[in-house]
C-alpha positions as CSV (number, residue, x, y, z in Angstrom):
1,X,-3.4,-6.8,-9.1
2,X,-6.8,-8.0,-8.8
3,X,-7.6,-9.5,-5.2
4,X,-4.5,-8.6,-3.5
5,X,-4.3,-7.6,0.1
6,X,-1.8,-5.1,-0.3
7,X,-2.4,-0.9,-0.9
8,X,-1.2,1.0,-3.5
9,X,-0.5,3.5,-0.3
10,X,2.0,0.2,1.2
11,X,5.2,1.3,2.0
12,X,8.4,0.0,-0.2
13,X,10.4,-3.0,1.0
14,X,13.4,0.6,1.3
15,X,11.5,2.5,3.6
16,X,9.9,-1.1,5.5
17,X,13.3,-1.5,6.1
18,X,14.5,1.6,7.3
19,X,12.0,1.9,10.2
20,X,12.6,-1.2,10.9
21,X,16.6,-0.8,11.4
22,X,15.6,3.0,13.3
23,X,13.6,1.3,15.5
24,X,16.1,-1.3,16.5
25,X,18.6,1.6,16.6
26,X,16.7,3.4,18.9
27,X,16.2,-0.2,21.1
28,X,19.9,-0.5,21.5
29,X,20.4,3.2,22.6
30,X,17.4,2.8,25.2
31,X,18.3,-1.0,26.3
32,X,22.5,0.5,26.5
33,X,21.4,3.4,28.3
34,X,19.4,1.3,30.7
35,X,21.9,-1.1,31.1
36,X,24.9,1.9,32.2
37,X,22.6,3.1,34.5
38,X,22.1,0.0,36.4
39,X,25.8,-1.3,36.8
40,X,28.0,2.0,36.5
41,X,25.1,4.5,38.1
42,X,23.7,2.6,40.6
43,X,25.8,-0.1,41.2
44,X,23.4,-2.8,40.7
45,X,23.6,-6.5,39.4
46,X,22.2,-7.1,36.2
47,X,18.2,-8.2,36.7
48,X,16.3,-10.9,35.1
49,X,14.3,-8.3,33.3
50,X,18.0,-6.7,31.9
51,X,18.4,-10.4,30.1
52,X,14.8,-10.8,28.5
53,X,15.7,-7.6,27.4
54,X,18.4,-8.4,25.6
55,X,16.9,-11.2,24.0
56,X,13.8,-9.5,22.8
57,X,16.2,-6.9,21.2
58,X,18.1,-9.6,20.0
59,X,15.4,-11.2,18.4
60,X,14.3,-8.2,16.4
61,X,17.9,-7.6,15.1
62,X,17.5,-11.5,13.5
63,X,14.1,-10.4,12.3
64,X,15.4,-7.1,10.5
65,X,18.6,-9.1,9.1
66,X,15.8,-11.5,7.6
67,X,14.0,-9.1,6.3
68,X,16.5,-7.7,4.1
69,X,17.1,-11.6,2.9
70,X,14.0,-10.9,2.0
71,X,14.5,-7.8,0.4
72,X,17.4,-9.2,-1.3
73,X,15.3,-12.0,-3.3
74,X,13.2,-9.4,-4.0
75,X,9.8,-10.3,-2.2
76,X,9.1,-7.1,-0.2
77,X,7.9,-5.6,-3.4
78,X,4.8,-3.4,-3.2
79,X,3.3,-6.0,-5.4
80,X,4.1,-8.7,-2.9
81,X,1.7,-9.9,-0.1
82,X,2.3,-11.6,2.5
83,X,1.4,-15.0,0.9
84,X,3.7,-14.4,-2.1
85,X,1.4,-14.1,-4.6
86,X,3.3,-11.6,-7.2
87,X,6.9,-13.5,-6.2
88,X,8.3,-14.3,-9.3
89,X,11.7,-15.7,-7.8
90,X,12.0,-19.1,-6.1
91,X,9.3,-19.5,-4.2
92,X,9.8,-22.4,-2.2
93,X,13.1,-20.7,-0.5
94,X,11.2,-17.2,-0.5
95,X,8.6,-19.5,1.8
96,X,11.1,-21.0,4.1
97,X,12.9,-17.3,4.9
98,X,9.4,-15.7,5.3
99,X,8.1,-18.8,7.2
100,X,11.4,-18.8,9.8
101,X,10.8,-14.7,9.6
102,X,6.9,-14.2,10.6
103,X,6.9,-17.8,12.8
């Protein structure tokens, strides 16, 4: 594909998602582990910081559920950039998930 910003090396939409789900995995371990250690450990309230937290992670499990919408409607092909040139689906619902998803 002539004039596209994407490499032949670019991951598959498969292996995009599974990092993305490991790393959100690994999140809610950390954020769990953190949060056991404050209230049954040491007995503390929960913090400010323990709710932005929460909400960060929280925000990155939406993300990755969008992405695989994406995935789905088939526009994290390798042949897919980011302005959906090489969508061949509709585009003007692949816009609005991948506008609400990067925005």
């Amino acid at each position: 594909m002539a004039g596209s910003i994407t490499s032949p090396r670019s991951p598959s939409g498969e292996a995009t998602l599974t990092v993305i789900w490991i790393f959100i995995g690994i999140g809610a371990v950390m954020i769990l582990a953190r949060l056991y250690l404050r209230l049954r450990i040491n007995r503390q309230k929960l913090q400010v910081s323990d709710v932005l937290i929460c909400l960060a992670w929280s925000a990155a499990a939406i993300t990755g559920s969008l992405e695989i919408v994406l995935f789905s409607m088939k526009a994290l092909r390798k042949d897919v950039d980011i302005f959906l040139s090489g969508y061949h689906g509709d585009k003007e619902i692949a816009f609005k998930v991948s506008r609400d998803t990067f925005n």
